[in-house]
Biopython code that builds the backbone (N, CA, C, O; Angstrom):
import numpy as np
from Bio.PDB.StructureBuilder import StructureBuilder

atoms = [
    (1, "UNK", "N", (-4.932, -8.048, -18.007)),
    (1, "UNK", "CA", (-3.795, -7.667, -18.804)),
    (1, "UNK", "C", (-3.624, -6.152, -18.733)),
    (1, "UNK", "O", (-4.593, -5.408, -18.889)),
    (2, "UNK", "N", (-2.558, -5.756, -18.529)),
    (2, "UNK", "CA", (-2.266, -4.014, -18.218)),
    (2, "UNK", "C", (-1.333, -3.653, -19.345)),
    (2, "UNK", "O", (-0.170, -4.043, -19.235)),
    (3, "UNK", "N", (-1.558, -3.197, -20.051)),
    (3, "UNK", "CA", (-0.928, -2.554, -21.214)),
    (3, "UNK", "C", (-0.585, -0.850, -21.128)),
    (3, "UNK", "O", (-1.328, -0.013, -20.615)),
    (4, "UNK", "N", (0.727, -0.593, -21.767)),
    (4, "UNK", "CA", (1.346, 0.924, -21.290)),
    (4, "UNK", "C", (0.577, 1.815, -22.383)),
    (4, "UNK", "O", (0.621, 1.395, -23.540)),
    (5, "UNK", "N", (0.084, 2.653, -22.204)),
    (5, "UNK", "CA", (-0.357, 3.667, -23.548)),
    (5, "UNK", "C", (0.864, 4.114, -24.517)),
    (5, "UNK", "O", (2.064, 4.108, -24.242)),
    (6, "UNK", "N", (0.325, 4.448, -25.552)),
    (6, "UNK", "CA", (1.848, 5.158, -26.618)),
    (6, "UNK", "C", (1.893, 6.391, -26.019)),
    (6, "UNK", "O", (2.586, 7.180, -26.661)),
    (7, "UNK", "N", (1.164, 7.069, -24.526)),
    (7, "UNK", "CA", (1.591, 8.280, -24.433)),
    (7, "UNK", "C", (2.675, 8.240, -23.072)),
    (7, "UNK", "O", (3.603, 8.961, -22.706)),
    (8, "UNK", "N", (2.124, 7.179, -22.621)),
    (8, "UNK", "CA", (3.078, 6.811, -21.675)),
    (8, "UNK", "C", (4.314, 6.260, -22.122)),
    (8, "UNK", "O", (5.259, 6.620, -21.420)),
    (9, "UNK", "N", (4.590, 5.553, -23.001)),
    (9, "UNK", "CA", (5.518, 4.615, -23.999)),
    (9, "UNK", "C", (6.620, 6.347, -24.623)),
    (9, "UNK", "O", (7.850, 6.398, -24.639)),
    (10, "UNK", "N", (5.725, 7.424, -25.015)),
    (10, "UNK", "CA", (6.461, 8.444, -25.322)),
    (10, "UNK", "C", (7.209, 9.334, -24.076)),
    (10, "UNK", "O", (8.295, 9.914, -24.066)),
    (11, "UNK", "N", (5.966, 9.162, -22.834)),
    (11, "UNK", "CA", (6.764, 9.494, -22.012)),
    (11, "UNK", "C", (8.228, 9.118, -21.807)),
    (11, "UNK", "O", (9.131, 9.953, -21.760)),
    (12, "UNK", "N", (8.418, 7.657, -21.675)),
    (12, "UNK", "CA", (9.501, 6.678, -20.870)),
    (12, "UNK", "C", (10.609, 6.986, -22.209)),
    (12, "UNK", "O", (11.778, 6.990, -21.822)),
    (13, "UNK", "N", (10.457, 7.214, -23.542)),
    (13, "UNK", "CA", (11.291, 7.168, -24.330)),
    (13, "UNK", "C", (11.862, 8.920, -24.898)),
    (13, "UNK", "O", (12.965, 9.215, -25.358)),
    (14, "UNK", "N", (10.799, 9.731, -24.682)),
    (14, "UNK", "CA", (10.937, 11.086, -24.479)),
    (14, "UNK", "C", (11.034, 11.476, -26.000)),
    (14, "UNK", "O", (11.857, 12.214, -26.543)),
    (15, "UNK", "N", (9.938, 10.761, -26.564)),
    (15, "UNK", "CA", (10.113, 10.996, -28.151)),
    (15, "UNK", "C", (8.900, 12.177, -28.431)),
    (15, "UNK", "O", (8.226, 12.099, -29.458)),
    (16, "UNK", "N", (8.630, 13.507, -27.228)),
    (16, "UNK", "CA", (8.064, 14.731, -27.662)),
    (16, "UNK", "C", (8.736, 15.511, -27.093)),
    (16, "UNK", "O", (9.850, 15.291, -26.617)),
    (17, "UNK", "N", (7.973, 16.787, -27.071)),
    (17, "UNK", "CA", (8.410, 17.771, -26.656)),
    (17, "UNK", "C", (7.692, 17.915, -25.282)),
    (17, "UNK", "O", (8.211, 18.507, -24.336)),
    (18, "UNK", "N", (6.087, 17.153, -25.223)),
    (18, "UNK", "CA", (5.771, 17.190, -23.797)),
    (18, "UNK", "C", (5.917, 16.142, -23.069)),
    (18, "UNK", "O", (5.388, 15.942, -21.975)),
    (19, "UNK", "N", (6.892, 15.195, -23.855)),
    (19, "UNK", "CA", (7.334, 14.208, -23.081)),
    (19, "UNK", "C", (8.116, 14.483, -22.355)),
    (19, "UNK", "O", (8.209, 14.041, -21.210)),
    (20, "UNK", "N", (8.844, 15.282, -22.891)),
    (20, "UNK", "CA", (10.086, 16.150, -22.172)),
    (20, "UNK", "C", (9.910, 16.583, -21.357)),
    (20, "UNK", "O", (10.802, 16.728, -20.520)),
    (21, "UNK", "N", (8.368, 17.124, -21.126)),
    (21, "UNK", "CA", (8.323, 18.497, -20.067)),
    (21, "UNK", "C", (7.730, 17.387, -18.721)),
    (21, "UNK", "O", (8.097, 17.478, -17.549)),
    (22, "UNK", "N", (6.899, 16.529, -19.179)),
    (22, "UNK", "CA", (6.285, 15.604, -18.193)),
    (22, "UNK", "C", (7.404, 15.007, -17.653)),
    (22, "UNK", "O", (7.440, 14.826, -16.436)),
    (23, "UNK", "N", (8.271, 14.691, -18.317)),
    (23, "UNK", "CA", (9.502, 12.995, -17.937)),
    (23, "UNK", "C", (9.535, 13.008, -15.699)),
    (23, "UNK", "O", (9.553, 12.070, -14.902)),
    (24, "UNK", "N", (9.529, 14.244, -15.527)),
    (24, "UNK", "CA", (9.241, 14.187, -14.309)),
    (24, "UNK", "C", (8.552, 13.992, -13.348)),
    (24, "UNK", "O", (8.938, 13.972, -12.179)),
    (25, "UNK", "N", (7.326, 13.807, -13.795)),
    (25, "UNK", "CA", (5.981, 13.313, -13.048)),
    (25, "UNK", "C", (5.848, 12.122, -12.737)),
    (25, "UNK", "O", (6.059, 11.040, -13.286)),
    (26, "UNK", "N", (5.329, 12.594, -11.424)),
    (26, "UNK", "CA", (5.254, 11.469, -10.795)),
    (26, "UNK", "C", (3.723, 10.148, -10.790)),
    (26, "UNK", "O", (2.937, 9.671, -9.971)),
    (27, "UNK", "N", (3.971, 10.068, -11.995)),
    (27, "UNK", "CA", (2.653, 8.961, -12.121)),
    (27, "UNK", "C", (2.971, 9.158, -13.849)),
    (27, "UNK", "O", (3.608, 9.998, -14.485)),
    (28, "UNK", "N", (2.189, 7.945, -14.229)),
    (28, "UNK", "CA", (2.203, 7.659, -15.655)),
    (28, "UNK", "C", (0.646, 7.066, -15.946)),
    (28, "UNK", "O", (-0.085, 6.738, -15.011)),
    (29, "UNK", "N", (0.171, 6.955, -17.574)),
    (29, "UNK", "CA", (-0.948, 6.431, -17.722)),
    (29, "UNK", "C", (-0.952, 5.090, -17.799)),
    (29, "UNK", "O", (0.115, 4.543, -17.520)),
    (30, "UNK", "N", (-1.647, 4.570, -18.031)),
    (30, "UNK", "CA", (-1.654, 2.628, -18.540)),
    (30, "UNK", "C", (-3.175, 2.219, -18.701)),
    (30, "UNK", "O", (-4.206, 2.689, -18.221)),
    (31, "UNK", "N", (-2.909, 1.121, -19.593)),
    (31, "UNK", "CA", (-4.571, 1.146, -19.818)),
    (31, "UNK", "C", (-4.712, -0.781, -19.156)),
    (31, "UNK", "O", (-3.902, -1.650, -18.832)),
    (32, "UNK", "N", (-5.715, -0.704, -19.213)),
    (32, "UNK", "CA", (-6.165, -1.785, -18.059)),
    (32, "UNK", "C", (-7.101, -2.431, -18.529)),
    (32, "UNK", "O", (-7.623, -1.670, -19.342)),
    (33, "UNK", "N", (-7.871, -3.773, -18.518)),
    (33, "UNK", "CA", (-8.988, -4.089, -19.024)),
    (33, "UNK", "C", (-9.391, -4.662, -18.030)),
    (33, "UNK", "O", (-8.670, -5.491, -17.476)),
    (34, "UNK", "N", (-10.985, -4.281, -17.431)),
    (34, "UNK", "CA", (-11.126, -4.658, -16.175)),
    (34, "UNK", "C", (-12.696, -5.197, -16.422)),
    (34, "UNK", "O", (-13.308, -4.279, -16.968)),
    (35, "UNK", "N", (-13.684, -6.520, -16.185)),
    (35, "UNK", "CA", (-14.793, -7.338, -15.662)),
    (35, "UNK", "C", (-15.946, -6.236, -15.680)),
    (35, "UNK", "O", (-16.256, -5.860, -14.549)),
    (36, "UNK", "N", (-16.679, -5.612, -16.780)),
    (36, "UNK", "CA", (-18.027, -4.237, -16.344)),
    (36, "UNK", "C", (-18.620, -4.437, -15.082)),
    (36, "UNK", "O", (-19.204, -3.493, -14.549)),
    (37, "UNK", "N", (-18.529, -5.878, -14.359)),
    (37, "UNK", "CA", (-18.991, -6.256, -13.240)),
    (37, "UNK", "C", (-18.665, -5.526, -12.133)),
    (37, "UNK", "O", (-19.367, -4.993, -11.274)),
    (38, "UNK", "N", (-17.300, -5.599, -12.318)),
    (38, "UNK", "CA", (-15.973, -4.913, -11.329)),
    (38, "UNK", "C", (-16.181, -3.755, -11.247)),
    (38, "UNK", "O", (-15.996, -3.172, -10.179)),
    (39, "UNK", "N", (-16.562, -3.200, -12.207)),
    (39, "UNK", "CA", (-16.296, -1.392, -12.793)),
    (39, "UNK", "C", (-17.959, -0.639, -12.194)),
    (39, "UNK", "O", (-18.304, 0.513, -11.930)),
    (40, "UNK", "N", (-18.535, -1.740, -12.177)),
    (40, "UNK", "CA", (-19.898, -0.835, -11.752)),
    (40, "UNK", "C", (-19.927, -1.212, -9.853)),
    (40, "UNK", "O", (-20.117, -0.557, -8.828)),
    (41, "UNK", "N", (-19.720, -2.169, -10.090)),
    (41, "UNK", "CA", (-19.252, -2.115, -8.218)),
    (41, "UNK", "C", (-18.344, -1.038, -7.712)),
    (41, "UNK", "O", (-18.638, -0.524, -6.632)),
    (42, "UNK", "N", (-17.588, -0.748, -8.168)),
    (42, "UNK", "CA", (-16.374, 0.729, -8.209)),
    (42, "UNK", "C", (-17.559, 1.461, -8.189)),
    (42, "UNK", "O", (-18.142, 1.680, -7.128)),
    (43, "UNK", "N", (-17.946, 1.837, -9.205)),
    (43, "UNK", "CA", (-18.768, 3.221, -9.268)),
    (43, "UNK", "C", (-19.938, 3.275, -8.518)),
    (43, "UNK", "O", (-20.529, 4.331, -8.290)),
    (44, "UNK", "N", (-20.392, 1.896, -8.021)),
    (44, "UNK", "CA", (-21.457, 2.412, -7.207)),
    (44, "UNK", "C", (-20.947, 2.278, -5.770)),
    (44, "UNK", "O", (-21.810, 2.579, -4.945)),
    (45, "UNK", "N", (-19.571, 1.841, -5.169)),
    (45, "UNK", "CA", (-19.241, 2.202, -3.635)),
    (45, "UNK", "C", (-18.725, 3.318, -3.836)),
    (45, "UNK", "O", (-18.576, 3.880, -2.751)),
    (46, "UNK", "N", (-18.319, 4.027, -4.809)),
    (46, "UNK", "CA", (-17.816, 5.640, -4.666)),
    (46, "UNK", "C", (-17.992, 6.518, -5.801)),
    (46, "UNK", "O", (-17.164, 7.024, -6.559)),
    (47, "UNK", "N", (-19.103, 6.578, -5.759)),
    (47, "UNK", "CA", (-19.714, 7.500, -6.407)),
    (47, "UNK", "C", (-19.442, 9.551, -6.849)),
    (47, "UNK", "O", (-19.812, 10.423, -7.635)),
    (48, "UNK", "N", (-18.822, 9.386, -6.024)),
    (48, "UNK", "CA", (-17.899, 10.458, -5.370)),
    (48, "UNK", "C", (-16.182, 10.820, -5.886)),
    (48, "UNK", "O", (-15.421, 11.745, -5.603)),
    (49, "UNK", "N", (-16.049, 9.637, -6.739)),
    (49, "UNK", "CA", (-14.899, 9.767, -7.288)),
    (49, "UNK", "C", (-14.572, 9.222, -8.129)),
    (49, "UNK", "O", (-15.274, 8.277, -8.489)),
    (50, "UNK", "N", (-13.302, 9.549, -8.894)),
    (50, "UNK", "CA", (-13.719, 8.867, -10.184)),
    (50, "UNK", "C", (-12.727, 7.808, -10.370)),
    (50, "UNK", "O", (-11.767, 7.882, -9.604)),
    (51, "UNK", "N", (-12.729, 6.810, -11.230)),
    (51, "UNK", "CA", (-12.656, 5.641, -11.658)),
    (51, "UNK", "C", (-10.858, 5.828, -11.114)),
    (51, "UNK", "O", (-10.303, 5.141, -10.257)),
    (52, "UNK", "N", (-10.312, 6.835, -11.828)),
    (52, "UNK", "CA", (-8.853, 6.673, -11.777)),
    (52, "UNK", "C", (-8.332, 6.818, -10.168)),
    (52, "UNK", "O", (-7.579, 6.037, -9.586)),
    (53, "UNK", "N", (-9.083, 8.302, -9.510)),
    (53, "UNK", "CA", (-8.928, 8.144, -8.041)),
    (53, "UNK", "C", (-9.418, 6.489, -7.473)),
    (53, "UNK", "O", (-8.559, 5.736, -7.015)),
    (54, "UNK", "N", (-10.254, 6.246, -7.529)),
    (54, "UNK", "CA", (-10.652, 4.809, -7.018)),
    (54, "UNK", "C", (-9.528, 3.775, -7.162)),
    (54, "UNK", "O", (-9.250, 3.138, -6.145)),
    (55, "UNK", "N", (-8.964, 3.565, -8.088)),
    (55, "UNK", "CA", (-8.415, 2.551, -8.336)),
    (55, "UNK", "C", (-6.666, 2.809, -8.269)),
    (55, "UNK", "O", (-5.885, 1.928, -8.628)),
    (56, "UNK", "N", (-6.252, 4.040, -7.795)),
    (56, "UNK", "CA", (-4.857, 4.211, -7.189)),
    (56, "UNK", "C", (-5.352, 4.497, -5.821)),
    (56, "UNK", "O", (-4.491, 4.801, -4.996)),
    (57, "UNK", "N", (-6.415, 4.459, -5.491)),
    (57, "UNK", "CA", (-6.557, 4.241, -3.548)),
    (57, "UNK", "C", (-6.364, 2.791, -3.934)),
    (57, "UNK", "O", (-5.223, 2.338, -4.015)),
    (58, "UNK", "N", (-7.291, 2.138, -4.144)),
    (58, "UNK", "CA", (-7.231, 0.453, -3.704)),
    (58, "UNK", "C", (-6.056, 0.213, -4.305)),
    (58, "UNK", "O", (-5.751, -0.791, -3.660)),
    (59, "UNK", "N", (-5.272, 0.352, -4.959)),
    (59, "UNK", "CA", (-4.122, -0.303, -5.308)),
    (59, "UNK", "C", (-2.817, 0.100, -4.287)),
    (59, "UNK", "O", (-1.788, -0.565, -4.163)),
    (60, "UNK", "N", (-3.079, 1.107, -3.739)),
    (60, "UNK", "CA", (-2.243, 1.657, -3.006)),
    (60, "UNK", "C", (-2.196, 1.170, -1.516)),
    (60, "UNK", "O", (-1.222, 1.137, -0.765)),
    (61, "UNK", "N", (-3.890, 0.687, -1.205)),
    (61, "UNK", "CA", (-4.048, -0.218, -0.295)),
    (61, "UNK", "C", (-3.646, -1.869, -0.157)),
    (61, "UNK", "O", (-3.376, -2.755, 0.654)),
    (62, "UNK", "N", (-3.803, -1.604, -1.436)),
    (62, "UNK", "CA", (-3.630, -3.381, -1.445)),
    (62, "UNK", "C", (-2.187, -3.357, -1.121)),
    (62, "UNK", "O", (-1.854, -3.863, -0.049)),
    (63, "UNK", "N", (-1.271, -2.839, -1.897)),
    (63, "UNK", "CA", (0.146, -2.977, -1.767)),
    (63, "UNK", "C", (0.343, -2.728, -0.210)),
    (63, "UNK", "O", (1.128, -3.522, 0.308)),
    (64, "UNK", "N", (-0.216, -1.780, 0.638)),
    (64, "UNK", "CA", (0.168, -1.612, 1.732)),
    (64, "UNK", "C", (-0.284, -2.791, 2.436)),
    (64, "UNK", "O", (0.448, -2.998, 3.404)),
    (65, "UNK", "N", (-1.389, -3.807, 2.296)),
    (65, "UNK", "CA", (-1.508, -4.788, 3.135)),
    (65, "UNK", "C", (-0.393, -6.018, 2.522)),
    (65, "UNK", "O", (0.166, -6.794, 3.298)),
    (66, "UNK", "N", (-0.204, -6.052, 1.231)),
    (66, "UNK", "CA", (0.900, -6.934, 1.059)),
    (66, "UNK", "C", (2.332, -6.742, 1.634)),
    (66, "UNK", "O", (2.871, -7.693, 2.199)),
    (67, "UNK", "N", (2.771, -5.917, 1.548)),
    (67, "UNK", "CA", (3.817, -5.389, 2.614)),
    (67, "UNK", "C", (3.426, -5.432, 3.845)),
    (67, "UNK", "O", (4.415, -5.506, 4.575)),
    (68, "UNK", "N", (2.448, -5.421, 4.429)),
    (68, "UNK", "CA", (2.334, -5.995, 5.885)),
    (68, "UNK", "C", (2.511, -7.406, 6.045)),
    (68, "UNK", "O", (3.293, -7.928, 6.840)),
    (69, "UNK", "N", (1.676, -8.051, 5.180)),
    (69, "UNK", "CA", (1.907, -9.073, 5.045)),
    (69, "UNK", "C", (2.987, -10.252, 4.974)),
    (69, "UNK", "O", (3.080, -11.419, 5.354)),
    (70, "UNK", "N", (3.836, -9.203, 4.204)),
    (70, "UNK", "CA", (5.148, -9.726, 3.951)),
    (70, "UNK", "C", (5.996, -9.613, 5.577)),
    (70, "UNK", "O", (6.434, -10.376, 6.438)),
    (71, "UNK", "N", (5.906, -8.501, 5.377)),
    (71, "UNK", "CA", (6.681, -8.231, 7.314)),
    (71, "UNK", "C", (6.298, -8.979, 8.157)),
    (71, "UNK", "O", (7.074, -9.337, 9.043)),
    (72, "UNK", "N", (5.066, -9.395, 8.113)),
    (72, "UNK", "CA", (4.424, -9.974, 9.208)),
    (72, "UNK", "C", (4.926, -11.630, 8.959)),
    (72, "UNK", "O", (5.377, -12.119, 9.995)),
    (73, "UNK", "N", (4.925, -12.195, 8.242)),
    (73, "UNK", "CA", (5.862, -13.577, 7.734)),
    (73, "UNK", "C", (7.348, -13.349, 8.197)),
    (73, "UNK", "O", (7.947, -14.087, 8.980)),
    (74, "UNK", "N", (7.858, -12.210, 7.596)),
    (74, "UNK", "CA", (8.924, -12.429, 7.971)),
    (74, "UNK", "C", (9.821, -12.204, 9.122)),
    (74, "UNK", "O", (11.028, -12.396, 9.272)),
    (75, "UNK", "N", (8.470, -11.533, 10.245)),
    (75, "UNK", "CA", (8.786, -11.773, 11.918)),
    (75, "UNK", "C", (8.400, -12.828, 12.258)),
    (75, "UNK", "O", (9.004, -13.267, 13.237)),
    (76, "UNK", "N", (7.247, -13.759, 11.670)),
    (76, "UNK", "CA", (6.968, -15.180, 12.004)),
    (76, "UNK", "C", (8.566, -16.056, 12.165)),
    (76, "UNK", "O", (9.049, -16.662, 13.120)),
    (77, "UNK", "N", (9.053, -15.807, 10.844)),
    (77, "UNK", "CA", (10.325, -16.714, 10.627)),
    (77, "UNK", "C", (11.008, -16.209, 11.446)),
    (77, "UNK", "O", (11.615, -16.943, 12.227)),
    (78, "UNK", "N", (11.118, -14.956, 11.523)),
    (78, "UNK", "CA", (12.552, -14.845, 12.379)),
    (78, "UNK", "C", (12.006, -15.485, 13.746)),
    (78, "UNK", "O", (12.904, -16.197, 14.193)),
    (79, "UNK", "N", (10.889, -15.506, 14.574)),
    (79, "UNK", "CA", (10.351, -15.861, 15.863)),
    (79, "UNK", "C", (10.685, -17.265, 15.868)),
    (79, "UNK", "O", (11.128, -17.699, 16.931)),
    (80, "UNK", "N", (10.501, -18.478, 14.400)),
    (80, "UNK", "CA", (10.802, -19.370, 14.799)),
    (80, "UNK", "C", (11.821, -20.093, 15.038)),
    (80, "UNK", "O", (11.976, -21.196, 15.560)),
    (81, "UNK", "N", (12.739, -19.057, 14.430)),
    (81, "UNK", "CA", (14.348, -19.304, 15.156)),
    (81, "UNK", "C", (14.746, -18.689, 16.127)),
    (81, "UNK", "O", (15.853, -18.159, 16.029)),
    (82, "UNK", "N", (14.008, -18.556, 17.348)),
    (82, "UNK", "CA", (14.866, -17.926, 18.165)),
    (82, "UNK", "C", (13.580, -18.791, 19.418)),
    (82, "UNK", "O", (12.350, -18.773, 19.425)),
    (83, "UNK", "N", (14.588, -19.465, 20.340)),
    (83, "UNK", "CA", (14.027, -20.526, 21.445)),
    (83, "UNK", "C", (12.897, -19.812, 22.112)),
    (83, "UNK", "O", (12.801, -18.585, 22.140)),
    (84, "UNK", "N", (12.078, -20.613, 22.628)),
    (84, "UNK", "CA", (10.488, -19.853, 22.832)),
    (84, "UNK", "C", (10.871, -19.530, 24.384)),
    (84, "UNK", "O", (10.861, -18.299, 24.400)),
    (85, "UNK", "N", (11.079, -19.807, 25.205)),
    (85, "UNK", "CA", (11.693, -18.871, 26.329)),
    (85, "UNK", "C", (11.960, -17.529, 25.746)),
    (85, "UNK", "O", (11.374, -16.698, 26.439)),
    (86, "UNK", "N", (12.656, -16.921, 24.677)),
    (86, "UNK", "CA", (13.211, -15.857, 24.399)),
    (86, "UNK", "C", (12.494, -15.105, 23.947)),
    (86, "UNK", "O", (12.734, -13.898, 23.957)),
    (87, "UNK", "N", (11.128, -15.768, 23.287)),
    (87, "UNK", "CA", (10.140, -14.950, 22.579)),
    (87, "UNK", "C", (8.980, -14.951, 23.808)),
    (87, "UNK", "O", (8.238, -13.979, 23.947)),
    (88, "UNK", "N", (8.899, -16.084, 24.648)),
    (88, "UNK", "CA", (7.969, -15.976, 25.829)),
    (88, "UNK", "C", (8.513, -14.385, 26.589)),
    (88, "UNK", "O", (7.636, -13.626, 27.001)),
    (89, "UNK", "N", (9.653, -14.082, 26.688)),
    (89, "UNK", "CA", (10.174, -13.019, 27.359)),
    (89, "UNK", "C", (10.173, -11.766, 26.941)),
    (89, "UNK", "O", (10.218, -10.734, 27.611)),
    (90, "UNK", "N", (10.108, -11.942, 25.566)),
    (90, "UNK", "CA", (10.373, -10.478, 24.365)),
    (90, "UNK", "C", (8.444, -10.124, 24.289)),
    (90, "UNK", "O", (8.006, -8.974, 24.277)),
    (91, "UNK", "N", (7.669, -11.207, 24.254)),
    (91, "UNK", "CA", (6.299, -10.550, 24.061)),
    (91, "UNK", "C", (5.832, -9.931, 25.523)),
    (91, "UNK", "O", (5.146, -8.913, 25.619)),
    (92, "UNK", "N", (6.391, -10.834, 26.830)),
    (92, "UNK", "CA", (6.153, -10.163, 27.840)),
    (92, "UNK", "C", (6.498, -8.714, 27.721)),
    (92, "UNK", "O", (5.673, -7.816, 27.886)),
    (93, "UNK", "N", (7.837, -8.517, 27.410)),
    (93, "UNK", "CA", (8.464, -7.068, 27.677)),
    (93, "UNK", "C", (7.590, -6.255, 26.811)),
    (93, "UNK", "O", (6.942, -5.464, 27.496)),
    (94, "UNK", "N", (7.291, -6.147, 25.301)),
    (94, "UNK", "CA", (5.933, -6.028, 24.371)),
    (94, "UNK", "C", (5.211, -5.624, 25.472)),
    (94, "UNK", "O", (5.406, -4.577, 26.089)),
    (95, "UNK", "N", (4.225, -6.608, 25.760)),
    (95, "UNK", "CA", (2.800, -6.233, 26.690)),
    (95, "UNK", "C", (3.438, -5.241, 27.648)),
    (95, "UNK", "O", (2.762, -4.214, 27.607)),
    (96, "UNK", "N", (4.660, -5.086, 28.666)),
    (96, "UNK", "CA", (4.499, -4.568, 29.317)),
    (96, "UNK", "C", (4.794, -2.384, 29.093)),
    (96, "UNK", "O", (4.501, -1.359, 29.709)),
    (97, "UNK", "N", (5.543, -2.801, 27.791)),
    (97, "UNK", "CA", (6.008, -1.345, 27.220)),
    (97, "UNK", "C", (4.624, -0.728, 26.417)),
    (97, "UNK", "O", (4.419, 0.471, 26.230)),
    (98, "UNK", "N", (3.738, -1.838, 25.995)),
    (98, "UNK", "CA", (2.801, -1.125, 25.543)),
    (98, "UNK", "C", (1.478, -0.693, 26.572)),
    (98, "UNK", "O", (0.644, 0.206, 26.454)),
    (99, "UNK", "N", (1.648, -1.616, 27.499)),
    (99, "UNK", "CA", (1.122, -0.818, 28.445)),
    (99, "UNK", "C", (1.416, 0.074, 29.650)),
    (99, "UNK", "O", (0.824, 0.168, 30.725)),
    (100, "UNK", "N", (2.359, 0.625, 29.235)),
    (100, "UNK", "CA", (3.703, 1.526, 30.324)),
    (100, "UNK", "C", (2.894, 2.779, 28.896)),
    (100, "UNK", "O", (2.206, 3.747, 29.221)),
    (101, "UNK", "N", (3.099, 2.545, 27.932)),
    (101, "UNK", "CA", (2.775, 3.544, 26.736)),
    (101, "UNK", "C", (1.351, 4.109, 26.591)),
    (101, "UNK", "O", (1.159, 5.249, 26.168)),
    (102, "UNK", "N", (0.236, 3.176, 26.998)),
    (102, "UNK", "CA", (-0.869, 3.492, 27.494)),
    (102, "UNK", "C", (-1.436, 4.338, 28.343)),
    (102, "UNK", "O", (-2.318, 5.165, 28.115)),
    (103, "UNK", "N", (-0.858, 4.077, 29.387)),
    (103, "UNK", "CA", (-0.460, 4.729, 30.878)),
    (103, "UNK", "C", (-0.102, 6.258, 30.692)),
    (103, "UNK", "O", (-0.600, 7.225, 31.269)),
    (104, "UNK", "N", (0.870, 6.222, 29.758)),
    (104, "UNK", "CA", (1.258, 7.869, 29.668)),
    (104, "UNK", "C", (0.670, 8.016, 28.753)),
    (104, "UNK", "O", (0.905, 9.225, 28.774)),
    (105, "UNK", "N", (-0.231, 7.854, 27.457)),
    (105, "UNK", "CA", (-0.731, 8.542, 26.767)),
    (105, "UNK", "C", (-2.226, 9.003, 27.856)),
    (105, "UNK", "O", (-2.638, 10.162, 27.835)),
    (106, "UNK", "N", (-2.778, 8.119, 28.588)),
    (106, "UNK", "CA", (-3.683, 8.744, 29.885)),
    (106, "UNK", "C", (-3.170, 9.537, 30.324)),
    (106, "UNK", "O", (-3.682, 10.648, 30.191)),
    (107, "UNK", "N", (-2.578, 9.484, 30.674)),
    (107, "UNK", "CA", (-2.053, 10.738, 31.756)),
    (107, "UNK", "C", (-1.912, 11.513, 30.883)),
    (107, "UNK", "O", (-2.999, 11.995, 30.565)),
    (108, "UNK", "N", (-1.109, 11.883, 30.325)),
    (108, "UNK", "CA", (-0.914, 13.019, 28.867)),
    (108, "UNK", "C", (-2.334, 13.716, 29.024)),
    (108, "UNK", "O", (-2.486, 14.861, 29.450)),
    (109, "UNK", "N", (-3.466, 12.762, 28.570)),
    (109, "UNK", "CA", (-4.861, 13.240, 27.819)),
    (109, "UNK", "C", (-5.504, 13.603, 29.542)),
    (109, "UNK", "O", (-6.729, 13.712, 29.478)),
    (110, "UNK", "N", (-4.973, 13.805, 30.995)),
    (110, "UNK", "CA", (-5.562, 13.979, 31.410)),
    (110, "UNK", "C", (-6.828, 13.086, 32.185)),
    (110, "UNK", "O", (-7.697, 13.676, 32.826)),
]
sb = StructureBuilder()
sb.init_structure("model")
sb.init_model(0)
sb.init_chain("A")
sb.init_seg("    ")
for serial, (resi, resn, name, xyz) in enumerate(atoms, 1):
    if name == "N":
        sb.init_residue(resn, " ", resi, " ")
    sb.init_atom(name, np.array(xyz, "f"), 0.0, 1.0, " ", f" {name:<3s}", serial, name[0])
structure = sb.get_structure()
């Protein structure tokens, strides 16, 4: 369950004076209730950082694999409407541009 703080809640409604000054920032607080199980596994793979950095990386990751995810479905669908001759031909051209792209990044590097 993720619940908004009343300082965040003052942010969004701008009922201070440093609500006012914040209203522009880009991030807000929220409070979270998370498994001590969960929370000490956090702290002991990154020890190095703290709870709040930790947990807007992985969230920031996660969203980025769900959006892959999503894209990646929704080139599935589009692939299965379009006759497999056409996609037999489009992955050829694929393999062959990415390895035309190969080719010159060698050469490039010498």
């Amino acid at each position: 369950m993720i619940k908004t703080s009343k300082a965040a809640t003052r942010k969004r409604t701008g009922s201070s004076k440093t609500a006012r000054r914040t209203r522009a920032s880009s991030s807000r607080t929220i409070s979270a209730r998370f498994p001590n199980a969960l929370l000490a596994e956090v702290a002991s793979l990154r020890p190095d950082r703290t709870l709040s950095a930790t947990m807007v990386e992985a969230l920031t990751e996660w969203i980025r694999r769900r959006r892959r995810q999503y894209e990646d479905e929704m080139i599935t669908q589009a692939l299965a409407s379009i006759p497999k001759a056409q996609v037999r031909e489009e992955m050829e051209l694929a393999r062959l541009a990415g390895r035309s792209a190969l080719k010159a990044v060698e050469k490039a590097n010498g």
